[in-house]
FIFI-69550 format. One record per residue (C-alpha): residue in one letter; y, z, x; residue number from 1. Coordinates in pm, whole numbers, always signed. Example, Ala and Ser with C-alpha at 12.3 -4.5 7.8 and 13.67 -1.06 7.14 Angstrom:
2
<minu A,<-450,+780,+1230>,1>
<minu S,<-106,+714,+1367>,2>
//
This chain:
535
<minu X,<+3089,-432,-612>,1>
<minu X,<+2797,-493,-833>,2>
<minu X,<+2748,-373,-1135>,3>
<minu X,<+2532,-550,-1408>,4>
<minu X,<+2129,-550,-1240>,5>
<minu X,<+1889,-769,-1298>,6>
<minu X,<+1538,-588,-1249>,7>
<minu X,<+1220,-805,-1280>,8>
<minu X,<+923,-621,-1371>,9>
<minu X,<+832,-316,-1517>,10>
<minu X,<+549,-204,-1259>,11>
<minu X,<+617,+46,-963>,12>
<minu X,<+879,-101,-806>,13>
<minu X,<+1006,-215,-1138>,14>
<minu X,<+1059,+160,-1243>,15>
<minu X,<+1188,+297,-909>,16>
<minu X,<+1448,+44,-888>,17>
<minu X,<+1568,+119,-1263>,18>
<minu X,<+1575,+472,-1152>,19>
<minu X,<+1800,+399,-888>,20>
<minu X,<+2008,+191,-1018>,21>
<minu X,<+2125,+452,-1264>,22>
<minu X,<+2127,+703,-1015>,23>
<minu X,<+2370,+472,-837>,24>
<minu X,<+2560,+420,-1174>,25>
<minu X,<+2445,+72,-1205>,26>
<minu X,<+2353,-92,-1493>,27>
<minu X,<+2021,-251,-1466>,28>
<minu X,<+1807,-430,-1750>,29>
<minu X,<+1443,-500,-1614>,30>
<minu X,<+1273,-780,-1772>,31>
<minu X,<+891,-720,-1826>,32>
<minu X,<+681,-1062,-1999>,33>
<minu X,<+399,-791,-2125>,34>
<minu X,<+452,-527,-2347>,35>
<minu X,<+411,-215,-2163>,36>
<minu X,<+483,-65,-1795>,37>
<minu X,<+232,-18,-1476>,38>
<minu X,<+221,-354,-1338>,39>
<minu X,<-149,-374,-1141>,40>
<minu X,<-212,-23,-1225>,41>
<minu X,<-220,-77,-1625>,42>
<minu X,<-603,-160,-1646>,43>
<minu X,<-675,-426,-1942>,44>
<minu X,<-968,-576,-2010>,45>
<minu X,<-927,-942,-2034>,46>
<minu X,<-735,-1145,-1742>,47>
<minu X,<-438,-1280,-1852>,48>
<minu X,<-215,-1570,-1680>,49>
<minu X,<+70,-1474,-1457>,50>
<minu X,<+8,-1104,-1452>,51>
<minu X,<-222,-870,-1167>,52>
<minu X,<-556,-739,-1266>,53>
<minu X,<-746,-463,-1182>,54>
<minu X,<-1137,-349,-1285>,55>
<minu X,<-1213,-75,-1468>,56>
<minu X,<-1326,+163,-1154>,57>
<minu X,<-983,+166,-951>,58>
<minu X,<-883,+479,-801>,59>
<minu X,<-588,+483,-562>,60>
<minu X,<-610,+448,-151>,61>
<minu X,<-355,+720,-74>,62>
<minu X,<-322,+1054,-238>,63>
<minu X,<-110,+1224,-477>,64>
<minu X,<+142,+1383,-214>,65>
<minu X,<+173,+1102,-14>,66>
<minu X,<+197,+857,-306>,67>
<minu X,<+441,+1055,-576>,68>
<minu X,<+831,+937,-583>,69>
<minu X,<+1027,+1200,-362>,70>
<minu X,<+1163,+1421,-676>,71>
<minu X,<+931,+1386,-912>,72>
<minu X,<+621,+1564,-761>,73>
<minu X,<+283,+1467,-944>,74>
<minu X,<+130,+1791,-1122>,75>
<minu X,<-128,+2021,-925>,76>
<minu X,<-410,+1979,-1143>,77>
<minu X,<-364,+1596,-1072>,78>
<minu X,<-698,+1459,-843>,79>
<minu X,<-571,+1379,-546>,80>
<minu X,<-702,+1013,-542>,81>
<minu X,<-615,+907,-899>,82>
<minu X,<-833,+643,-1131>,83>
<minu X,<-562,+391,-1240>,84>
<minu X,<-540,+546,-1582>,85>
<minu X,<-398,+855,-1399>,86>
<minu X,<-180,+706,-1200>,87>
<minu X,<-18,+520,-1511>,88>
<minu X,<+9,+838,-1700>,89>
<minu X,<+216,+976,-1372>,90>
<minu X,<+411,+640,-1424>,91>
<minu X,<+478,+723,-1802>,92>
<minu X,<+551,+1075,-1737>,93>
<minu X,<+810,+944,-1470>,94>
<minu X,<+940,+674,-1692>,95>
<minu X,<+1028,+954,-1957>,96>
<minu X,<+1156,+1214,-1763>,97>
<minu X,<+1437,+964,-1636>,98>
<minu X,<+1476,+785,-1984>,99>
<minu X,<+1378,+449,-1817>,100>
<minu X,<+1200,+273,-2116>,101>
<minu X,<+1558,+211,-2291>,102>
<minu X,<+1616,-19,-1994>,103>
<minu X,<+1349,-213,-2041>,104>
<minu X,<+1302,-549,-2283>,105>
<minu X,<+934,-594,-2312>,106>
<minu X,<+720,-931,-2419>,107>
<minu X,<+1057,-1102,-2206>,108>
<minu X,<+946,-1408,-1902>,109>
<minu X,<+1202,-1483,-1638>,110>
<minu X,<+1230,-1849,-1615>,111>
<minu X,<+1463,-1862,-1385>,112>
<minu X,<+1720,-1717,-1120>,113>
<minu X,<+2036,-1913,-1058>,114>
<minu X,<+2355,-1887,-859>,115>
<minu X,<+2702,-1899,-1044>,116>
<minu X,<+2889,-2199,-941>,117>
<minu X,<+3146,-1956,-773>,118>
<minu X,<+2867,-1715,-613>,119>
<minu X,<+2997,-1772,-268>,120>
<minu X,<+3323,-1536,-369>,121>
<minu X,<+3135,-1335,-696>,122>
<minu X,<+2762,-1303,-568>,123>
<minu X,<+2704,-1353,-951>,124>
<minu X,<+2344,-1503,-1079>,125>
<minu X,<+2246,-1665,-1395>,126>
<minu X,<+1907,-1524,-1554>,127>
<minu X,<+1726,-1748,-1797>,128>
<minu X,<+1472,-1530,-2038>,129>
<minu X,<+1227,-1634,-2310>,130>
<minu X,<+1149,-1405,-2574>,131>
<minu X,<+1001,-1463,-2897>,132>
<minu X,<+989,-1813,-2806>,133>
<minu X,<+1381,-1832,-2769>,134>
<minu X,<+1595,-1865,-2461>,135>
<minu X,<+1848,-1641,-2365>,136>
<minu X,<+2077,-1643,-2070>,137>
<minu X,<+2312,-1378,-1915>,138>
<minu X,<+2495,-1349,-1564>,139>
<minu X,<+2412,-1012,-1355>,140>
<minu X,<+2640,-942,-1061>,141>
<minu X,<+2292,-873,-826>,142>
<minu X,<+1893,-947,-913>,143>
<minu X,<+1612,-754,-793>,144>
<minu X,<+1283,-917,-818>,145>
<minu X,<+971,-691,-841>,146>
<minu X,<+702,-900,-941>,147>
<minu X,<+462,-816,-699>,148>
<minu X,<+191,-1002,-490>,149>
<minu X,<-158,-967,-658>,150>
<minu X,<-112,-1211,-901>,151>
<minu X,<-226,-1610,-812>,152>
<minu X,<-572,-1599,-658>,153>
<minu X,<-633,-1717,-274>,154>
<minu X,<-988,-1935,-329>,155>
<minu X,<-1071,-2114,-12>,156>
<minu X,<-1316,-2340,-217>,157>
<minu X,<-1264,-2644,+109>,158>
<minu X,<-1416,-2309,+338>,159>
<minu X,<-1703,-2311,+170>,160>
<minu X,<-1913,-2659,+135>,161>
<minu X,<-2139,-2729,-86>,162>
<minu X,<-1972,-2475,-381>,163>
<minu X,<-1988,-2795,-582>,164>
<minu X,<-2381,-2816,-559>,165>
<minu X,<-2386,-2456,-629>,166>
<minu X,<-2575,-2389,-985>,167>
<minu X,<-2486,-2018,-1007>,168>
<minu X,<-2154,-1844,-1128>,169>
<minu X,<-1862,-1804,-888>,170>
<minu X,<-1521,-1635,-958>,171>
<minu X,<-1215,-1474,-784>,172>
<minu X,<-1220,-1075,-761>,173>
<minu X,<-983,-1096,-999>,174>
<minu X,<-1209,-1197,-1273>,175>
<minu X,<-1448,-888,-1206>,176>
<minu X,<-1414,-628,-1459>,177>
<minu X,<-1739,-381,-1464>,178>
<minu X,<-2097,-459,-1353>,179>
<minu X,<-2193,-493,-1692>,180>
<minu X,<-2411,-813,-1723>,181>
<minu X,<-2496,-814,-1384>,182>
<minu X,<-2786,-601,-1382>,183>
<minu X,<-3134,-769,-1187>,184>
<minu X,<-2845,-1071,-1041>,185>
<minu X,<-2900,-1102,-665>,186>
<minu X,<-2495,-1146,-604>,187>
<minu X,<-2279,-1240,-256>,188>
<minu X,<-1956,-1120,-242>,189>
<minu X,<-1732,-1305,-21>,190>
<minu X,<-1461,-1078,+197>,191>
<minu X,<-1479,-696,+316>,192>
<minu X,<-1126,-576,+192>,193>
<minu X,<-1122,-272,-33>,194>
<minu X,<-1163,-479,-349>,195>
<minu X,<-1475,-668,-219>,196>
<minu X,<-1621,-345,-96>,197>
<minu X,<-1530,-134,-411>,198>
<minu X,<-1693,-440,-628>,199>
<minu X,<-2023,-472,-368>,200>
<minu X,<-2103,-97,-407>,201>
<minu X,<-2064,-83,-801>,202>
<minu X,<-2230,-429,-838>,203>
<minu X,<-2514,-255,-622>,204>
<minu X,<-2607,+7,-839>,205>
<minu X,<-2714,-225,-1089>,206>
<minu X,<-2774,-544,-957>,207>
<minu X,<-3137,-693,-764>,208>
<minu X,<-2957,-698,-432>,209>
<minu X,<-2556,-730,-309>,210>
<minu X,<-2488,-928,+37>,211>
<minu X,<-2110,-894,+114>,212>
<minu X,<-2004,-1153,+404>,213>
<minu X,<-1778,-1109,+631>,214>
<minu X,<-1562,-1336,+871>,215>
<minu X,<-1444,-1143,+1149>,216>
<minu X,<-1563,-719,+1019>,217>
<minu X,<-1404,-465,+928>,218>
<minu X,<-1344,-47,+1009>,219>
<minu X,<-1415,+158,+687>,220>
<minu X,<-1280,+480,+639>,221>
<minu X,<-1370,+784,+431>,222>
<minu X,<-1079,+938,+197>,223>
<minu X,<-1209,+1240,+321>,224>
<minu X,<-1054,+1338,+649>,225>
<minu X,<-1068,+1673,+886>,226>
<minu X,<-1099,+2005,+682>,227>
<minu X,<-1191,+1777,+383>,228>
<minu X,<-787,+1723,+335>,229>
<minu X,<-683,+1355,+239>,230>
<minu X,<-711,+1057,+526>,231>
<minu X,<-336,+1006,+480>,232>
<minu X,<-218,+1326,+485>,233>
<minu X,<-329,+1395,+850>,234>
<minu X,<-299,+1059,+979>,235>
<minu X,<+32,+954,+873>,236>
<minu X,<+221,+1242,+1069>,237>
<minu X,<+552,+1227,+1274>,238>
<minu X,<+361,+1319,+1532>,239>
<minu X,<+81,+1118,+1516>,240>
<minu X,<+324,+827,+1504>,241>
<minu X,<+511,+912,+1798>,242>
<minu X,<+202,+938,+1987>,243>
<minu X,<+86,+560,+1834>,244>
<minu X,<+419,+460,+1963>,245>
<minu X,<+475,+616,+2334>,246>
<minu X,<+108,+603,+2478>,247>
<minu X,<+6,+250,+2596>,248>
<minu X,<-146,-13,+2378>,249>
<minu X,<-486,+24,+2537>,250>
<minu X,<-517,+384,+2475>,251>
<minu X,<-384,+360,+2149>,252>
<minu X,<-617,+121,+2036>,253>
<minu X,<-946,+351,+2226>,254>
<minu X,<-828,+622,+1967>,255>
<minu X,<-820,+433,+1695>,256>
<minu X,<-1184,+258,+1785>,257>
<minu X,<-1304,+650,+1849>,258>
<minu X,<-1168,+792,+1556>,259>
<minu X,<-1303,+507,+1352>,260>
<minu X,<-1628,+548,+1472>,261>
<minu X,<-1660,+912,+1409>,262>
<minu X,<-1804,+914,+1072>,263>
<minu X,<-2057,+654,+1153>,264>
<minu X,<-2103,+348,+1443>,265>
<minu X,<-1988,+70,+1284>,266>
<minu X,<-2160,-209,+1516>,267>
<minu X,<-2482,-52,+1408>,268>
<minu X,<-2397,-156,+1058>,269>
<minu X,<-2274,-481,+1143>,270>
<minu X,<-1917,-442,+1047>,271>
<minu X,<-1758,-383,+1347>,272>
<minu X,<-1402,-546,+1371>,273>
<minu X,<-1451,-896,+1605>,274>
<minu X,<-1107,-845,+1738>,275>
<minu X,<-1118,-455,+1709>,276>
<minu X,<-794,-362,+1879>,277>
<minu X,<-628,-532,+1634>,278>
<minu X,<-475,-289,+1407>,279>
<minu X,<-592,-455,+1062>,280>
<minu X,<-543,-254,+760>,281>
<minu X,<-881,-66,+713>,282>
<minu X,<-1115,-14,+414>,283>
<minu X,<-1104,+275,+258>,284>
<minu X,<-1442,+338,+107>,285>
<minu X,<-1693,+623,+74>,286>
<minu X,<-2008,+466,-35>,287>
<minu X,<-2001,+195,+131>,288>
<minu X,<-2194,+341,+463>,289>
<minu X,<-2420,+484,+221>,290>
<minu X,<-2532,+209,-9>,291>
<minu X,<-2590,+7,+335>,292>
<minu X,<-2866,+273,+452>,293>
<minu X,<-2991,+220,+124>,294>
<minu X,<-3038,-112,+210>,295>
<minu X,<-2871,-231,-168>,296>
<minu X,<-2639,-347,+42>,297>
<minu X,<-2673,-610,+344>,298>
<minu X,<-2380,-738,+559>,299>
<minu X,<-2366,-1133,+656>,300>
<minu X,<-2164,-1317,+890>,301>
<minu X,<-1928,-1617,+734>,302>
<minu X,<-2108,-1815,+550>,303>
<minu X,<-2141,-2188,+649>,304>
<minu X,<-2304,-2341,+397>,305>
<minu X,<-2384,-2340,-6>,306>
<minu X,<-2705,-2482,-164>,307>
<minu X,<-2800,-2518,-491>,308>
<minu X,<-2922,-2158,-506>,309>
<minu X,<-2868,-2038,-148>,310>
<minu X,<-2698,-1952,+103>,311>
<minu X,<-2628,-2091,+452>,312>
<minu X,<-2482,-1837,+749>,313>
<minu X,<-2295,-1931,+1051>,314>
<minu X,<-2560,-1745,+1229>,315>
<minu X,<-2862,-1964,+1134>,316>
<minu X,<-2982,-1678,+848>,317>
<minu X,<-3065,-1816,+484>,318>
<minu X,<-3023,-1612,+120>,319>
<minu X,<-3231,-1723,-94>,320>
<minu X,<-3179,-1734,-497>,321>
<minu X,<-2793,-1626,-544>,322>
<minu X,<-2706,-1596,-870>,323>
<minu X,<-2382,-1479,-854>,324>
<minu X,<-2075,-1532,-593>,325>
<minu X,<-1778,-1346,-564>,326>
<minu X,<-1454,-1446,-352>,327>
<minu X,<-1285,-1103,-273>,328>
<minu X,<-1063,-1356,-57>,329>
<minu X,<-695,-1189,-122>,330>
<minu X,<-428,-1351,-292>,331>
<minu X,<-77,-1573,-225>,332>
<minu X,<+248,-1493,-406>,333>
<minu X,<+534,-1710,-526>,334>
<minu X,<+822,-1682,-714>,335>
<minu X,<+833,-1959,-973>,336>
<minu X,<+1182,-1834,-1108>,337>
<minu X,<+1349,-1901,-762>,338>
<minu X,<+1472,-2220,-616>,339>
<minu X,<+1270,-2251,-278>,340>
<minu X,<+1627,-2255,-113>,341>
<minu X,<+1635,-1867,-227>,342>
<minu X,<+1269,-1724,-104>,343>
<minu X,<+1059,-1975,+42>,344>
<minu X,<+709,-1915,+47>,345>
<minu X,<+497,-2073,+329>,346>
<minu X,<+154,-1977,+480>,347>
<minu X,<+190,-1683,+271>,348>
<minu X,<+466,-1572,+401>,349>
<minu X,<+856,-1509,+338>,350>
<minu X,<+1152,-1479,+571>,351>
<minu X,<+1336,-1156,+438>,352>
<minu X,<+1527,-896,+624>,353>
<minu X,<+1349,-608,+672>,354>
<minu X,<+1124,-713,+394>,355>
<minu X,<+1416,-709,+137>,356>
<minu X,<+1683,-953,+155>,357>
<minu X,<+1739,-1341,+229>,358>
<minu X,<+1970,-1397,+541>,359>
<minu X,<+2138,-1665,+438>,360>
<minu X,<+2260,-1592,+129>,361>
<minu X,<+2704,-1568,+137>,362>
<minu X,<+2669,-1236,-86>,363>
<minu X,<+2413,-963,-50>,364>
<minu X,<+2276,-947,-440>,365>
<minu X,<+1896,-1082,-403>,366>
<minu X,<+1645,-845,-299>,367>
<minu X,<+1276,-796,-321>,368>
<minu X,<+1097,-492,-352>,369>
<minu X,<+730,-357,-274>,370>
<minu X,<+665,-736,-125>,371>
<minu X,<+499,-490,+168>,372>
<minu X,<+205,-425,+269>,373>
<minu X,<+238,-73,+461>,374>
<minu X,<-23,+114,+639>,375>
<minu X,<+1,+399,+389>,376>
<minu X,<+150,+448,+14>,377>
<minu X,<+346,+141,-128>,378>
<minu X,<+533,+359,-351>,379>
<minu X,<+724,+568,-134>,380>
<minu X,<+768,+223,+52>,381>
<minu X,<+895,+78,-240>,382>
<minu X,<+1168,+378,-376>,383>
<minu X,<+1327,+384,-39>,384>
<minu X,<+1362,-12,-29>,385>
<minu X,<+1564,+32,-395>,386>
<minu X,<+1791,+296,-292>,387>
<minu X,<+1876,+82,+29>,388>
<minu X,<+1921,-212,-205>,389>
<minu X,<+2136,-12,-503>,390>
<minu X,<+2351,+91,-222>,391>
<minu X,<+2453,-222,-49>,392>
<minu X,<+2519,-375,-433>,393>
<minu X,<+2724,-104,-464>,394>
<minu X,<+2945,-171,-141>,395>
<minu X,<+2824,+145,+12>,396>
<minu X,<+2611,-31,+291>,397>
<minu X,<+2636,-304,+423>,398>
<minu X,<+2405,-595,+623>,399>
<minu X,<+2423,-725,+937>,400>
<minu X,<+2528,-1079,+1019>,401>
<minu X,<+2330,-1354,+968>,402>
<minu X,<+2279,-1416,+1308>,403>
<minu X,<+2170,-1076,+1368>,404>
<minu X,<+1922,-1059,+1080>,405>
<minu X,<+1759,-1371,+1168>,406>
<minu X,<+1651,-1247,+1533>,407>
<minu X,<+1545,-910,+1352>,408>
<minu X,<+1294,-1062,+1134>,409>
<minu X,<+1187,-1299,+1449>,410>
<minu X,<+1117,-989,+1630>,411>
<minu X,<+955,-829,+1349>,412>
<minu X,<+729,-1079,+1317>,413>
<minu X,<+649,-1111,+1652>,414>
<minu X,<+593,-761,+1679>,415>
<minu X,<+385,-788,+1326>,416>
<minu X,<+123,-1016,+1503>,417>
<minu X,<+97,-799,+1819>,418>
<minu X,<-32,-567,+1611>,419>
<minu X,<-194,-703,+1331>,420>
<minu X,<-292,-1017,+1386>,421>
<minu X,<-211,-1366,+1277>,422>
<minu X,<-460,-1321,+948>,423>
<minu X,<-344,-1456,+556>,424>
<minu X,<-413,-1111,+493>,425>
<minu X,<-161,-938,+747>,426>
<minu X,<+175,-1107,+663>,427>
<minu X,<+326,-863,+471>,428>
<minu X,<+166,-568,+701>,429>
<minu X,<+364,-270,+880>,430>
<minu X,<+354,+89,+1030>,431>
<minu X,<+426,+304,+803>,432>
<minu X,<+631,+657,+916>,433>
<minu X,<+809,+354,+1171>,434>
<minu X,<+950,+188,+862>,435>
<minu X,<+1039,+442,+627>,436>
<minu X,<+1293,+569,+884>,437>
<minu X,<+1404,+277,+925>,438>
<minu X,<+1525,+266,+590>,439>
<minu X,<+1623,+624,+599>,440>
<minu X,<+1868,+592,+836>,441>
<minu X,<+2068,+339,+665>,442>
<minu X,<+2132,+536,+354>,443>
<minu X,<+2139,+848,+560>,444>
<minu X,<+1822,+1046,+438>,445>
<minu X,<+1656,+1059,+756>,446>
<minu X,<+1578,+1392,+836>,447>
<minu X,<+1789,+1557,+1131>,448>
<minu X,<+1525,+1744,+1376>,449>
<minu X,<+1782,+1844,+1641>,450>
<minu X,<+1981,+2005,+1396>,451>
<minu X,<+1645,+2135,+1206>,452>
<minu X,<+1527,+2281,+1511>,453>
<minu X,<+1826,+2526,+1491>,454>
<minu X,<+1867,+2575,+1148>,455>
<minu X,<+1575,+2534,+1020>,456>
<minu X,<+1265,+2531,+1294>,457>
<minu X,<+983,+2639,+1048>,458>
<minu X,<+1045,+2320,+800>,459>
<minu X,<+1116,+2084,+1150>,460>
<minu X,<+811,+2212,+1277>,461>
<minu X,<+615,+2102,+944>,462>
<minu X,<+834,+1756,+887>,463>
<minu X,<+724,+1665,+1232>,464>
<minu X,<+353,+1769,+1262>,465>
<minu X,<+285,+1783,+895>,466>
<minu X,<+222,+1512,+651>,467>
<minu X,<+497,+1280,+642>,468>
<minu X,<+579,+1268,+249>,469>
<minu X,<+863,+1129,+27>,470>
<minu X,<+1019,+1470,-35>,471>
<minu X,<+1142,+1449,+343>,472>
<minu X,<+1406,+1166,+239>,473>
<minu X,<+1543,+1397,-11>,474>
<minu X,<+1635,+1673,+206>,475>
<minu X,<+1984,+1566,+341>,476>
<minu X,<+2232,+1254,+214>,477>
<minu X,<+2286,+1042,-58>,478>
<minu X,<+2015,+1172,-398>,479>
<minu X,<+1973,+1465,-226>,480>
<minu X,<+1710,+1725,-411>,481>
<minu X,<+1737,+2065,-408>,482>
<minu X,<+1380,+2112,-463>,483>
<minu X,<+1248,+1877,-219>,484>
<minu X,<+1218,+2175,+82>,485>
<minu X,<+1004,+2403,-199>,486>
<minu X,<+768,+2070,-256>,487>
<minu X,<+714,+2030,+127>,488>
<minu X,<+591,+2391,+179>,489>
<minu X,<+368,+2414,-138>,490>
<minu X,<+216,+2058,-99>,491>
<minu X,<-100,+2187,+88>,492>
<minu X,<-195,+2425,-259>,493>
<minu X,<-125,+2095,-470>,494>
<minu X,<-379,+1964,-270>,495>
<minu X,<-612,+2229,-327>,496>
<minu X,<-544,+2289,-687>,497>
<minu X,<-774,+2022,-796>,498>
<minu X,<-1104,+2173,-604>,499>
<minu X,<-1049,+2485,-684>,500>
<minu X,<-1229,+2516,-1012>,501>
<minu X,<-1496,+2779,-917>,502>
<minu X,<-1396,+3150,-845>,503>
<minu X,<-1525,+3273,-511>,504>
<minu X,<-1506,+3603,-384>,505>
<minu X,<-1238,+3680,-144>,506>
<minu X,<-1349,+3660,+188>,507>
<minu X,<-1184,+3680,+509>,508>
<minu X,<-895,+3433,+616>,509>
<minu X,<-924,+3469,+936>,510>
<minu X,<-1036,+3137,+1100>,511>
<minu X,<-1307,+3133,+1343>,512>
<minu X,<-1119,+2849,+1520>,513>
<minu X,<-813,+3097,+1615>,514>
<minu X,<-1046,+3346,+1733>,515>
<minu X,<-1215,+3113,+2000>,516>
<minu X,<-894,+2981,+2092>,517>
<minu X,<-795,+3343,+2135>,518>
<minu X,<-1102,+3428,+2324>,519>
<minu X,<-1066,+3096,+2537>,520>
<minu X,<-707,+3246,+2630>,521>
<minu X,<-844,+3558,+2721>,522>
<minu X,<-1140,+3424,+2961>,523>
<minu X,<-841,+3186,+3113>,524>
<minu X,<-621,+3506,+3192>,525>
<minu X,<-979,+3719,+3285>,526>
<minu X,<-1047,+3468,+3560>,527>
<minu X,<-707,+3416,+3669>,528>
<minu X,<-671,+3803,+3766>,529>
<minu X,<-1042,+3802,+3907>,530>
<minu X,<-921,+3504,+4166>,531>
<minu X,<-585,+3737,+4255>,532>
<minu X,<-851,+4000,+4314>,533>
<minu X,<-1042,+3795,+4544>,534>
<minu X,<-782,+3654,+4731>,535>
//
């Protein structure tokens, strides 16, 4: 059984996994090469080599209840989409309530992750630090690594000729910081994911005029989803999932294409998806739509050509007197601490177990975490990945055989294409609710709705048509909270909490909505009678 943990990192997963290797009675040390926690979500502002960065603007995709860890509920008065300093005072909050920081060796690089000569029998590894520009080396019975993947910059420079003839400036997303400087600059921004789509709108409110180009489209959502609640909290239901699951792929994918184009046509803004039944992670924007029908923003097609102050588009359309190009084109990961034998890193892509854990490996004491890219919160993602993980060190689950873990990720994959595509972008994409049962079940936190249904129908009734949260995998088995049923019932007035900062008068609660569908019953039963009568 393991016992001494390596954790690498001190962002989110970082944290979550010290957490749970103490709750497991584990003793982890996380090694962290800057000197504070947050990871991508600690905004600073000058780029610095081998860690993520983040402009000054960042607010979070997913909301408060759906992002939170599943006991430590964020407070009520929180937003419910957070600006990165929020989020990394929820992260310091966290880190103190659970005495974390004492795990933690700060200003300390990983240079490398070795096996013991006798691994095959002790699943030991040899960790190599510098600190203080000394080297110190200790052997951990299991290693976690959670370093993240928004750190080396994917520049396609060879897509793009003539860049070298180009006199303007050009730089990765990652360089961009606030639109400061930019103001009167006539700027292209290069890829329609949420970062080049945040940076086109800001950019737009100062600059001349902002084309963002775009290879194959995109859907854009609004945060904002029915009743003004968050998009997250009513898409990512147990229902809703089921439904994505059981109904064919066709009409799945019409439902998706409807409900995306509810809050505006997207092919009369040029951005609709080229392959749009492919489910590709959408961009979660609300100004986007807006600054287009202001016109401060214009979307182009791929662009084939650069000039010396131009631009060249696959569709035969010129831009004229660019000044300023930015390459919102993503990012690849590696792990320069690892032998390639370990976690090898091709097409950006790794061969893990259900995300996690080399096959191959005699003894089960790697494992990643948060190297996901779910369609919803990574931080949920993320905490049940680490209590997985502290359990199998432990001895308390196990893994498959080889064999059997190598046709699961096949099939995964496989499956991960279907649905997502074959796109640089997509290889670390998956359904969300789908996989965090998955990992539920084997630790034994998935909730049980037969047995709900009789014990307990009013919270199985809101587990499986209400939002599905964190505090659900804290309900029954191993870390089980006593408070998690109380946070599932009072989630909907965290929500509110925020907005309500004005005092209105009370007025009736009644919604008009039950009294039509009350009155539509009514004229059902009405006409049913009169048809007896006339028979």
């Amino acid at each position: 059984m393991a016992k001494k943990v390596a954790v690498i990192g001190a962002g989110v997963s970082g944290l979550i996994s010290l957490k749970c290797c103490v709750d497991e009675g584990l003793e982890p040390t996380c090694f962290e090469r800057t000197e504070d926690i947050g990871g991508v979500w600690r905004y600073k502002e000058n780029v610095e080599d081998g860690r993520a960065s983040i402009y000054q603007s960042v607010i979070t995709n997913t909301s408060k209840e759906m992002s939170c860890f599943s006991d430590f509920p964020m407070p009520e008065d929180f937003p419910n989409f957070l600006h990165n300093s929020k989020l990394l005072e929820y992260f310091r909050m966290f880190a103190t309530k659970f005495d974390l920081l004492k795990y933690i060796q700060f200003q300390t690089t990983v240079l490398s992750v070795r096996k013991c000569p006798d691994f095959s029998s002790s699943g030991q590894w040899k960790v190599v630090t510098q600190s203080n520009g000394k080297e110190h080396s200790a052997v951990f019975d299991a290693v976690m690594v959670c370093s993240g993947h928004h750190v080396l910059p994917h520049i396609p420079l060879k897509s793009f000729p003539g860049i070298e003839r180009f006199k303007g400036q050009y730089f990765h997303s990652r360089q961009y910081k606030h639109p400061d400087g930019f103001e009167g600059k006539r700027i292209l921004v290069i890829g329609t994911g949420n970062s080049g789509s945040d940076i086109a709108v800001e950019l737009s409110k100062k600059s001349a005029q902002v084309f963002i180009s775009t290879r194959h489209g995109t859907w854009v959502m609004s945060r904002i989803s029915e009743d003004g609640y968050p998009w997250d909290s009513v898409f990512h239901t147990r229902f809703r999932s089921m439904l994505r699951n059981v109904l064919p792929r066709t009409v799945v994918k019409w439902m998706i294409e409807q409900q995306m184009n509810r809050w505006f046509n997207h092919e009369n803004y040029g951005l609709e998806p080229q392959n749009k039944y492919v489910m590709k992670e959408p961009v979660l924007n609300d100004d986007l739509p807006s600054r287009l029908l202001h016109g401060a923003i214009k979307v182009k097609s791929t662009v084939k050509e650069l000039m010396e102050t131009s631009a060249i588009f696959d569709d035969g359309t010129v831009e004229e007197n660019i000044d300023v190009i930015v390459f919102a084109t993503g990012y690849t990961f590696s792990f320069p601490f690892l032998e390639d034998s370990l976690v090898k890193v091709e097409n950006n892509m790794v061969s893990l177990y259900k995300y996690i854990f080399p096959a191959h490996l005699e003894k089960s004491t790697l494992a990643c975490i948060g190297l996901i890219q779910p369609l919803g919160s990574i931080f949920p993602t993320a905490e049940l990945q680490a209590r997985w993980v502290t359990r199998v060190f432990k001895g308390l689950c196990s893994l498959p055989s080889e064999r059997t873990m190598v046709m699961d990720m096949i099939k995964r994959n496989e499956k991960r294409i279907d649905l997502f595509g074959k796109s640089q972008s997509q290889t670390l994409q998956t359904n969300y609710v789908d996989y965090l049962d998955e990992l539920a079940l084997e630790i034994g936190a998935k909730p049980d709705f037969c047995s709900l249904l009789f014990k307990d129908p009013k919270l199985a009734v809101r587990l499986y048509f209400g939002p599905c949260n964190s505090y659900q995998y804290r309900l029954a088995g191993p870390g089980q909270w006593e408070g998690a049923r109380s946070a599932i019932f009072t989630q909907k007035q965290r929500i509110l909490k925020p907005l309500k900062t004005r005092s209105l008068k009370n007025s009736s609660n009644f919604p008009v909505s039950i009294l039509l569908k009350i009155l539509g019953l009514l004229a059902v039963v009405v006409d049913f009678f009169c048809q007896l009568q006339w028979s």
